[in-house]
C-alpha positions as a Markdown table, in Angstrom:
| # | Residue | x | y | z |
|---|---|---|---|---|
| 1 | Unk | 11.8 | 15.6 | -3.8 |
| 2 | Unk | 12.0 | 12.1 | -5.2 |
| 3 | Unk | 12.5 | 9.6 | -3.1 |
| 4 | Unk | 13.7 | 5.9 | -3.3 |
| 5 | Unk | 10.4 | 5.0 | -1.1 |
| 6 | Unk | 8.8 | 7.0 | -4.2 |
| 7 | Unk | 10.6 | 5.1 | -7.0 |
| 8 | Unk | 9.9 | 1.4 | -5.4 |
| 9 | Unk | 6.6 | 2.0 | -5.2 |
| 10 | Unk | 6.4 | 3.1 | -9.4 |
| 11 | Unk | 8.6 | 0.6 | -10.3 |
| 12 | Unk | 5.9 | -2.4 | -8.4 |
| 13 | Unk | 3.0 | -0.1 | -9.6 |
| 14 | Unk | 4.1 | -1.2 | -13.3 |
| 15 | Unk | 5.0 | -5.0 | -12.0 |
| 16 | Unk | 1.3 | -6.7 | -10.8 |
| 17 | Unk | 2.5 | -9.8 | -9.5 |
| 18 | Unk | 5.2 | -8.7 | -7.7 |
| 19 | Unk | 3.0 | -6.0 | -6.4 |
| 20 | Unk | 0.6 | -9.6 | -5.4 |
| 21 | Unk | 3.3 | -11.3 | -4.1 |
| 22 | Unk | 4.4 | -8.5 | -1.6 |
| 23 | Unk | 1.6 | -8.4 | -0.6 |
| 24 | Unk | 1.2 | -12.2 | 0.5 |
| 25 | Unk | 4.4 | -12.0 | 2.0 |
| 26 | Unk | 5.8 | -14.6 | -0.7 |
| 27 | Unk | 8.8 | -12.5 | -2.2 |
| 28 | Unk | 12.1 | -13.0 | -1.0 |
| 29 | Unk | 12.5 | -9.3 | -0.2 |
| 30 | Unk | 16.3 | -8.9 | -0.4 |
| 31 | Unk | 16.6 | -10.6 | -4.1 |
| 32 | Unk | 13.7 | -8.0 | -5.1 |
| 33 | Unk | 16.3 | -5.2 | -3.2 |
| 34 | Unk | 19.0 | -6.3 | -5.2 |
| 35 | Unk | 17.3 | -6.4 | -8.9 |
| 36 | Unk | 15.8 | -2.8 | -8.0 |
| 37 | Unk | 18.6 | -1.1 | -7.0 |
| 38 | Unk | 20.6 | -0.6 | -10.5 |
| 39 | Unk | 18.0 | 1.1 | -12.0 |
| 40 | Unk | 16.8 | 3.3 | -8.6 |
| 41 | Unk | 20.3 | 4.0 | -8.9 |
| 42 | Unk | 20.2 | 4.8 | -12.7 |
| 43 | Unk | 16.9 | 7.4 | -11.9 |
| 44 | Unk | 18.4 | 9.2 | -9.0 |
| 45 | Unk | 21.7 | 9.8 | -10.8 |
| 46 | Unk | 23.7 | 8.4 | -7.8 |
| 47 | Unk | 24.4 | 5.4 | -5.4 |
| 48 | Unk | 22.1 | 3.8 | -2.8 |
| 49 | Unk | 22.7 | 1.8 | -0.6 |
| 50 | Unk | 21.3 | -1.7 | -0.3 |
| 51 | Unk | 19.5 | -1.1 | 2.9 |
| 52 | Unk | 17.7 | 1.9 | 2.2 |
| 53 | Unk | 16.0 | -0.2 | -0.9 |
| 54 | Unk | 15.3 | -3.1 | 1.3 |
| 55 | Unk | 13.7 | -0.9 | 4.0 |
| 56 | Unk | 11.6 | 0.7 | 1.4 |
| 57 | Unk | 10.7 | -2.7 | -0.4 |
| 58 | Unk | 9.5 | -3.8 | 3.6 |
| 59 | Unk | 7.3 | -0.7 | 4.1 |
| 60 | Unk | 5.5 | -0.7 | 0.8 |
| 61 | Unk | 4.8 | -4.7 | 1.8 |
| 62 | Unk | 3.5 | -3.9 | 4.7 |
| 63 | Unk | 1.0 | -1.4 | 3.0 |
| 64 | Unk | 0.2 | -3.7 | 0.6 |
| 65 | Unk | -0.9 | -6.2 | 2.8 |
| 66 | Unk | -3.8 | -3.8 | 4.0 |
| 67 | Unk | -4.5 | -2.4 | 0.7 |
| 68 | Unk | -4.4 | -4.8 | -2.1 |
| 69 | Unk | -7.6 | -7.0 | -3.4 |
| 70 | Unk | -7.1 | -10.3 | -3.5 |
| 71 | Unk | -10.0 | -11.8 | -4.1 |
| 72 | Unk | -13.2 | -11.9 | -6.6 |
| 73 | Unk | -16.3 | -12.9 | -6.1 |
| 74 | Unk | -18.2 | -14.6 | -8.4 |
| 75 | Unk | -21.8 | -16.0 | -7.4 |
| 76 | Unk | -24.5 | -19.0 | -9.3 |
| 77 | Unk | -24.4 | -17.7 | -12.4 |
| 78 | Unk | -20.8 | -17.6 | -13.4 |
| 79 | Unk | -20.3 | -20.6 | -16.0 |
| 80 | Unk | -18.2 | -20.7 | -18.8 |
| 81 | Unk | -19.1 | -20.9 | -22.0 |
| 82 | Unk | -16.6 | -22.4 | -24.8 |
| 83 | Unk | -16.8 | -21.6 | -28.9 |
| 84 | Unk | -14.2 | -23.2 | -31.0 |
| 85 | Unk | -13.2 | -22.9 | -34.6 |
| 86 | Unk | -13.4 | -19.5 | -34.8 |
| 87 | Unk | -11.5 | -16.5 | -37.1 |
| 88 | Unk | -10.4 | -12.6 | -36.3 |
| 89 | Unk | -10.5 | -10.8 | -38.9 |
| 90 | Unk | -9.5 | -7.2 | -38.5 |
| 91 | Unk | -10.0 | -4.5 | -41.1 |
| 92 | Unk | -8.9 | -1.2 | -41.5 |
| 93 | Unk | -12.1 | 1.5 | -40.5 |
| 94 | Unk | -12.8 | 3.5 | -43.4 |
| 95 | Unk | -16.7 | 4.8 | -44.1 |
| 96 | Unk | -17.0 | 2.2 | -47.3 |
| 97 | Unk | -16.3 | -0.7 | -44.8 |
| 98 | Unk | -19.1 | 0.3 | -42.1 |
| 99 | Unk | -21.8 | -0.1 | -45.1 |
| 100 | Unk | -20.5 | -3.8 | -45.0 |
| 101 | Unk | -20.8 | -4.3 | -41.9 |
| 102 | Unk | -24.7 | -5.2 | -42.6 |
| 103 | Unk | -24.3 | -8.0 | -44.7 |
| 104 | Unk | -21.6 | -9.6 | -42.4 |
| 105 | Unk | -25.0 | -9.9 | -40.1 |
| 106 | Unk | -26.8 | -11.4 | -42.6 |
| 107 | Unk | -24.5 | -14.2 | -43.5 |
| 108 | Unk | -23.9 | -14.8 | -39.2 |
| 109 | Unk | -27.2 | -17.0 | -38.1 |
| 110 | Unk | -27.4 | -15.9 | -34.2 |
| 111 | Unk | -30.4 | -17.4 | -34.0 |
| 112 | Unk | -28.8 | -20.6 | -34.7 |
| 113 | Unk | -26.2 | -19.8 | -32.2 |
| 114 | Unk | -23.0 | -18.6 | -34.4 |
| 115 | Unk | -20.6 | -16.6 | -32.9 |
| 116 | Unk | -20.1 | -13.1 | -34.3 |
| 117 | Unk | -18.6 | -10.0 | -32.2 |
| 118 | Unk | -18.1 | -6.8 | -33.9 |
| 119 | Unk | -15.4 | -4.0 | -32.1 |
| 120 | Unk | -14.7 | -0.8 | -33.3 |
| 121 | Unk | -11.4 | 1.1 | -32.5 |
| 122 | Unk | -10.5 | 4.4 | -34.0 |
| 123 | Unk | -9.2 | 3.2 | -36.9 |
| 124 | Unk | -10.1 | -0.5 | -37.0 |
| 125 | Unk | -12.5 | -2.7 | -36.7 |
| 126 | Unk | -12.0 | -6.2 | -35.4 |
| 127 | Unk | -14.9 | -9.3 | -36.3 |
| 128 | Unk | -14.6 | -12.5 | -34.6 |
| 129 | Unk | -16.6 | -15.6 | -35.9 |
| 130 | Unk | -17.1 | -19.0 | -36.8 |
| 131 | Unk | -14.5 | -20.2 | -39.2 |
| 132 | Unk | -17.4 | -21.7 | -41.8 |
| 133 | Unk | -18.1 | -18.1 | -42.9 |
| 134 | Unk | -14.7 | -16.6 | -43.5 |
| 135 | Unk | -15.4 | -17.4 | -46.8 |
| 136 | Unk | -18.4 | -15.5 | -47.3 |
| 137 | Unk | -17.2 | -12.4 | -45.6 |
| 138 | Unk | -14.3 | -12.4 | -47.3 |
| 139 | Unk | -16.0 | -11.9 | -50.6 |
| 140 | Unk | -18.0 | -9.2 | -48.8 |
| 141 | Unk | -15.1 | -7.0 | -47.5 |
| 142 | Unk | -12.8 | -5.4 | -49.8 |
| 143 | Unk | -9.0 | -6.9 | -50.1 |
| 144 | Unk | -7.3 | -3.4 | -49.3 |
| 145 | Unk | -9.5 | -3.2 | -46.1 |
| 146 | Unk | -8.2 | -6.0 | -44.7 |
| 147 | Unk | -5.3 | -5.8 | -41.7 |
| 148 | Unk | -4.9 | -9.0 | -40.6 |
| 149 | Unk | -6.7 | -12.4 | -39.8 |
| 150 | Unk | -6.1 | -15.2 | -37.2 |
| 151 | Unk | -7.3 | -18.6 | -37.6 |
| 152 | Unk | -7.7 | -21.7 | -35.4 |
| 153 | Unk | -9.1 | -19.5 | -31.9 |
| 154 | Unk | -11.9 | -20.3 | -29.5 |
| 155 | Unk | -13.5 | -18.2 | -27.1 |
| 156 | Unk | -14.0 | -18.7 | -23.3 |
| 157 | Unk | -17.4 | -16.7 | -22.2 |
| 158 | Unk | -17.9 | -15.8 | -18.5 |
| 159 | Unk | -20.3 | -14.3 | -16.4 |
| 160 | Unk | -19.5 | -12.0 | -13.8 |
| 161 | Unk | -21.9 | -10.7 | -11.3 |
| 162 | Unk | -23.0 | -7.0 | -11.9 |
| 163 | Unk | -20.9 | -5.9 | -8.7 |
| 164 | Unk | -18.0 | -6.6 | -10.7 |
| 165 | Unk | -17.9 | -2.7 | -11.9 |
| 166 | Unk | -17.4 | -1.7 | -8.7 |
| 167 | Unk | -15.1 | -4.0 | -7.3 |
| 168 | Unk | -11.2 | -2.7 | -7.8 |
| 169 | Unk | -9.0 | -5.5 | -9.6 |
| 170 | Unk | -11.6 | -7.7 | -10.5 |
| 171 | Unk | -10.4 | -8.1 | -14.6 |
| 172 | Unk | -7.3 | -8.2 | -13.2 |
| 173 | Unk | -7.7 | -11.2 | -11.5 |
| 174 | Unk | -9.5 | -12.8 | -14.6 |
| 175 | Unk | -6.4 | -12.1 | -16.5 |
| 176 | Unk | -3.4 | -13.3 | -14.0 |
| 177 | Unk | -5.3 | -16.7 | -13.5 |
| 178 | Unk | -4.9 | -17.3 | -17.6 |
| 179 | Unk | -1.2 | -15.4 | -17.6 |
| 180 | Unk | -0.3 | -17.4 | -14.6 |
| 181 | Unk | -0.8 | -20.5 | -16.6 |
| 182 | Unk | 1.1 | -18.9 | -19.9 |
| 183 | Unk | -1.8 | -18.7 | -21.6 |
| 184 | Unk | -1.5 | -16.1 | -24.7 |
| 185 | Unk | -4.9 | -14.1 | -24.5 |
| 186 | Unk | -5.7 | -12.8 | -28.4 |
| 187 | Unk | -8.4 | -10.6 | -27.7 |
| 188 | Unk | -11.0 | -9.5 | -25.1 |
| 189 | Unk | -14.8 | -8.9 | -25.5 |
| 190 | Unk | -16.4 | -8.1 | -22.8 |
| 191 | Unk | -20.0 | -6.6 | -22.1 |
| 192 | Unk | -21.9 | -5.4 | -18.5 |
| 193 | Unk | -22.0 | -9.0 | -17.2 |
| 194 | Unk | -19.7 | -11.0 | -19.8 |
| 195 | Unk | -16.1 | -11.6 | -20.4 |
| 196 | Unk | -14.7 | -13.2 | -23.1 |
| 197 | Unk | -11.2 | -14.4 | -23.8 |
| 198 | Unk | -10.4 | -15.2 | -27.3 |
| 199 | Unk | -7.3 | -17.7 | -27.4 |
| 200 | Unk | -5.4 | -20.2 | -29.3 |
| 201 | Unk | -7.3 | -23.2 | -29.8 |
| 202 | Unk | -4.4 | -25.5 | -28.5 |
| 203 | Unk | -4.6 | -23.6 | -25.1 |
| 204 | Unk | -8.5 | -23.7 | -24.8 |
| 205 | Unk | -8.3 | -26.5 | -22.4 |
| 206 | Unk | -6.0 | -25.2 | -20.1 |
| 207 | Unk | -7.4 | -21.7 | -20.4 |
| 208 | Unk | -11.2 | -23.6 | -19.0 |
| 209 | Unk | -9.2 | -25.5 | -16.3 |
| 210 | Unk | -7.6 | -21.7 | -15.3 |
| 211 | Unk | -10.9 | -19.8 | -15.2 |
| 212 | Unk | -13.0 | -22.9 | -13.9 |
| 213 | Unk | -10.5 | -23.0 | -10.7 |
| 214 | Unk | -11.1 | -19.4 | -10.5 |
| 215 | Unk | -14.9 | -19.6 | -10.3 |
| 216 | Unk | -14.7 | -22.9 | -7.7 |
| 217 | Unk | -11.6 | -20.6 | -5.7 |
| 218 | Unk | -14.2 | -17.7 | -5.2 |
């Protein structure tokens, strides 16, 4: 049998902040009751009443407040580094673009410290690198592959301690500290011990000061 108690807790399952919140005791419980109940109302097919959400609301926060992580833990090694002037381009993933992507290495000197990541989706692939050779790749790659290219990003690197696989929430709390500042993240690349944000070039500063606090926070 569904339950309100049930419903509540779906609805702040899909909402992580509030789901934070209640769990630092910082959300005015009652306003939460009130937005909630419409649409408990709307799943159950009939009227609640305004204390049974609220009592549910209390219950789940008081679960929370044993349950949820808070807190990551980042140790010596997690600095942050920052590449600007950099381009997405994304292509479509067909077997005549995978020969390409070969000479895309060979125009990207890593040895000299360009940036160059290479994802592959089902059906796309996505390259991110320094704006100076979007020319060149672009006379590698055909025109019809192409999806779509973003210019004008930078990328924010950061190292997370190996434990990070195994502690719950961790990326999570990466994220909110860059959405909490309404920060638009483009893209993210991220490896065993590396995370990297790609983002607008205008909000690379406040996307540093975000993840820097982070680090010094924890």
């Amino acid at each position: 049998m569904v339950t309100i108690a049930h419903i509540v807790g779906k609805m702040i399952a899909q909402k992580p902040f509030i789901q934070e919140a209640l769990s630092k005791g910082i959300i005015n419980n009652a306003a939460l009751a009130e937005q909630l109940q419409p649409e408990i109302e709307k799943e159950l097919q009939k009227k609640v009443t305004f204390s049974a959400v609220n009592m549910a609301i209390r219950r789940l926060a008081e679960k929370l407040e044993k349950t949820f992580i808070v807190r990551a833990k980042f140790d010596q090694s997690s600095d942050i580094t920052i590449q600007s002037d950099l381009v997405e381009i994304t292509v479509y993933k067909t077997g005549e673009v995978q020969e390409y992507i070969k000479s895309i290495y060979a125009v990207v000197d890593l040895k000299k410290g360009d940036f160059l990541t290479i994802t592959q989706g089902l059906h796309e692939i996505m390259f991110i690198t320094n704006k100076r050779h979007e020319k060149k790749i672009m006379e590698i790659l055909p025109r019809a592959a192409i999806k779509k290219i973003i210019r004008s990003l930078s990328s924010l690197t950061i190292n997370i301690p190996i434990t990070a696989i195994e502690t719950m929430g961790f990326f999570y709390l990466i994220t909110r500290a860059l959405n909490w500042e309404n920060i638009n993240i483009i893209d993210i690349v991220s490896t065993l011990t590396e995370m990297t944000f790609i983002v607008k070039e205008d909000d690379t500063a406040r996307a540093f000061t975000a993840l820097k606090r982070l680090i010094e926070n924890n």
